[in-house]
Structures are given as C-alpha cells and as structure tokens.
C-alpha positions, -999 to +999 in steps of 0.1 A: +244-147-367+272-136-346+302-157-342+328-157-306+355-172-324+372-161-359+364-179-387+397-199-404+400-220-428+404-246-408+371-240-391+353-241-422+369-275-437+361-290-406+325-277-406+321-289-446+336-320-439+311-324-409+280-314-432+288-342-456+284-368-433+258-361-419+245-353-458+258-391-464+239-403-437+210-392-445+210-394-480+229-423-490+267-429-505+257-423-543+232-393-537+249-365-554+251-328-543+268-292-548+279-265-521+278-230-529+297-213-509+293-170-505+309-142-488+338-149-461+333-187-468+340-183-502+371-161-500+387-180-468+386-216-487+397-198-518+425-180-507+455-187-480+463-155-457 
C-alpha cells in the first residue's frame, strides 16, 4: 500500500479514533477489544519527533 501523504501522528489518532466508531457501531458500547499496533504505527504513536 502506498501512501501520497506522510504519515503523522496526527493522521494515525484520527484514523484509530475513526476505527472505534465504527468498531462501536457495529459491535456495541460494552464489546471489548485490543489494537496492536506494528511498524511505523507503532513508533509514530509511541514517540514525538
């Protein structure tokens, strides 16, 4: 998957936050569930550049 923009921080709170509602949505206010996050996702939430 190629990307046009750079990936920032940002980007990827806003695409999380996006993926839980729609994972709330579809599976209901109490359904649990864990993110793993890997590679550049990983480091770029983890550290501030």
């Amino acid at each position: 998957m190629s990307f046009e923009k750079a990936m920032t921080s940002e980007s990827v709170d806003k695409a999380l936050h996006r993926l839980a509602l729609e994972y709330r949505k579809r599976a209901g206010r109490k359904a649990r569930a864990e993110i793993v996050l890997v590679g550049e996702a990983a480091v770029i939430t983890t550290y501030k550049f």
